[in-house]
N, C-alpha and C positions, 0 to 999 in steps of 0.2 A: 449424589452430586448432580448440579444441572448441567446439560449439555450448553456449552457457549452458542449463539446463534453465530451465523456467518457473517456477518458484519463484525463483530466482536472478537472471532481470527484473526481477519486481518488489519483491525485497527491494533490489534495483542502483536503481530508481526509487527507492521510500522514501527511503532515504538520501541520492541525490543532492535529493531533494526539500526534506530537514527536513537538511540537513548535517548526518548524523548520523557516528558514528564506526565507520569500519572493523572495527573491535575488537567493537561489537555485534551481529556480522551474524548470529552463529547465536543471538541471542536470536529474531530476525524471522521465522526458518525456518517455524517452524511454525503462524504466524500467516498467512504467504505463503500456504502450501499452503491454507490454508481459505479465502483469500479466492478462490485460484484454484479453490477446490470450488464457490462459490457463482457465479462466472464459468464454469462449466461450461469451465473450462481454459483460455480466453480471457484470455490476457495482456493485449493491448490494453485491454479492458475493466475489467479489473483496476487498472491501472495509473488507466483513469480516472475508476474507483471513488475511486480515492489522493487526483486532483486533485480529482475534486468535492470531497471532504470536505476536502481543504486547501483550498479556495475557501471551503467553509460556515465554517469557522472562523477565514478570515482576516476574516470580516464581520464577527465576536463580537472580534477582537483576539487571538484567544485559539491564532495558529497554534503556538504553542511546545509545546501538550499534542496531536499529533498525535500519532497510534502506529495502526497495523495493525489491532490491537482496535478501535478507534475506528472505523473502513474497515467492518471485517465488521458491528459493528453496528449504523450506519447507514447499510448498502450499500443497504436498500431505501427509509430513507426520504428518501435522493438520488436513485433511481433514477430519471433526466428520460426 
């Protein structure tokens, strides 16, 4: 079996996260790779870059407008 590359975790997180559809996966590509630029390659991290920012915005109500962009944006000001 092949190993997933690390963009491909955490676009596989995202989606199982926000039940997102299959069919959108190569919109996420390239939004992956930047979060995992600012994770310095760290998937775990990345991934829970994902969850803090689904946490901060299930507090506002507001989990439906989740996306990647959102992640890289406020990757620092979640950063606990």
């Amino acid at each position: 079996m092949k190993t997933p590359r690390a963009y491909q975790t955490v676009v596989d997180h995202f989606l199982d996260l926000v039940d997102g559809d299959p069919k959108t996966y190569s919109r996420h590509i390239k939004a992956a790779q930047s979060l995992l630029v600012l994770t310095n390659g760290n998937v775990e991290e990345a991934c829970a870059a994902i969850d803090r920012t689904y946490a901060w915005l299930t507090g506002f109500g507001d989990k439906e407008s989740l996306r990647l962009e959102t992640v890289i944006k406020k990757f620092y000001d979640l950063l606990i």
